[in-house]
C-alpha positions as CSV (number, residue, x, y, z in Angstrom):
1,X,151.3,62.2,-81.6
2,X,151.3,64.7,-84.5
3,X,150.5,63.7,-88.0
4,X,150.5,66.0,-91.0
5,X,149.0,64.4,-93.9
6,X,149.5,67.0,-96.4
7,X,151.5,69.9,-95.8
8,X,149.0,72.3,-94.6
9,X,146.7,70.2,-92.3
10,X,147.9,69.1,-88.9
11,X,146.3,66.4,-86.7
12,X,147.7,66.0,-83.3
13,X,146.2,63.5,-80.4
14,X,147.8,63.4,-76.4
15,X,147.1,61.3,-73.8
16,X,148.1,63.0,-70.1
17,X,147.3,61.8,-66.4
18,X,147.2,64.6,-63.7
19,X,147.9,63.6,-60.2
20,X,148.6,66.2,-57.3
21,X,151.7,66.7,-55.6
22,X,150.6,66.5,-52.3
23,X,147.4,63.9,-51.7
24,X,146.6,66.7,-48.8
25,X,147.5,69.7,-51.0
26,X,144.7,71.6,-52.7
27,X,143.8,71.0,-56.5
28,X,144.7,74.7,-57.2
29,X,141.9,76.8,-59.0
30,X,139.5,74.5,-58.0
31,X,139.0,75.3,-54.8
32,X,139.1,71.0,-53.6
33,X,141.0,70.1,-51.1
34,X,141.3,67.1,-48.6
35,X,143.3,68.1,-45.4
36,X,143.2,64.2,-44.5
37,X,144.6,63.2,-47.8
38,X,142.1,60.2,-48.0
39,X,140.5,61.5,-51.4
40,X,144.1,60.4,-52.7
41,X,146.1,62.7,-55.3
42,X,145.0,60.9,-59.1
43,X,142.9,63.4,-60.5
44,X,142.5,61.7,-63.8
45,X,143.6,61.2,-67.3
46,X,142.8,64.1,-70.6
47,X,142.8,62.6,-74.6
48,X,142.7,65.7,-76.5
49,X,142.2,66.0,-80.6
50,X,142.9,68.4,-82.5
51,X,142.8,68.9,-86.5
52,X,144.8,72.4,-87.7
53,X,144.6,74.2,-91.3
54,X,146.4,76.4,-92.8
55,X,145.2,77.7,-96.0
56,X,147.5,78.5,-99.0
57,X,145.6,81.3,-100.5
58,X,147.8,84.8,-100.8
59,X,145.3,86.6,-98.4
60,X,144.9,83.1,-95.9
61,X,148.8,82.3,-95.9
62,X,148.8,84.7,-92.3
63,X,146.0,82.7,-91.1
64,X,145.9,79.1,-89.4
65,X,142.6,77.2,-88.3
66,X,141.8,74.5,-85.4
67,X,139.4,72.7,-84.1
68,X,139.8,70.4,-81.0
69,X,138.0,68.2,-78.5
70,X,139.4,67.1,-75.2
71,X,138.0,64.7,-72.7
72,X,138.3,64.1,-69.2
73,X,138.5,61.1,-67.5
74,X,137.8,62.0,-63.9
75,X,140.1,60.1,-61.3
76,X,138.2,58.7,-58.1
77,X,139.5,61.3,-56.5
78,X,136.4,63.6,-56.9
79,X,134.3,60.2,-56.0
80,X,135.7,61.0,-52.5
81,X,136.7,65.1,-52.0
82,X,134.8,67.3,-49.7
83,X,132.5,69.6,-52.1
84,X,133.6,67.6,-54.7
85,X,131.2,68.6,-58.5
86,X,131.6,65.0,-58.7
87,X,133.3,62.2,-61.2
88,X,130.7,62.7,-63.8
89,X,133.8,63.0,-66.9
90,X,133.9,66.5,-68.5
91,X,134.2,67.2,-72.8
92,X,135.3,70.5,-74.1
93,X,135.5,71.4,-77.9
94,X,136.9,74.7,-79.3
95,X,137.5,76.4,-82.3
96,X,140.7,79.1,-82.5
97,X,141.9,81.1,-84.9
98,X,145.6,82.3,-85.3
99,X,146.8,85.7,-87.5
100,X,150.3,85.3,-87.5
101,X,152.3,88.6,-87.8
């Protein structure tokens, strides 16, 4: 969903679920995998938020601003991997900058 409220803020908010191809496959740059394919393939649902500015100043108007926040619901699917970090859920926030050219 993307909102923008005023014409230089943005607000945007996604849902996704991740499931592997392959319930035996690896969970690539991770370095999981379950060669018996018991662990299952759902790895989980992400809800990400995000809030973007864009200032209208002469010396800004290159410039856009975000901040964000993204959470991971971990699937049971690290409950059960081998060397699994385990299904504690995960949060990330970050900040970005943009100069547009």
């Amino acid at each position: 969903m993307n909102l923008t409220p005023v014409p230089n803020v943005r607000l945007m908010m996604s849902h996704r679920a991740y499931w592997l191809a392959d319930k035996r496959g690896a969970f690539v740059g991770s370095g999981l995998q379950d060669p018996t394919g018991r662990a299952g393939s759902f790895l989980g649902h992400m809800l990400d938020v995000s809030i973007g500015w864009d200032p209208q100043w002469s010396f800004l108007k290159r410039v856009s601003f975000d901040i964000g926040f993204s959470h991971i619901f971990k699937g049971n699917y690290f409950d059960k991997v081998p060397n699994s970090p385990g299904g504690k859920d995960t949060n990330y926030g970050y900040t970005m900058a943009t100069i547009k050219f």
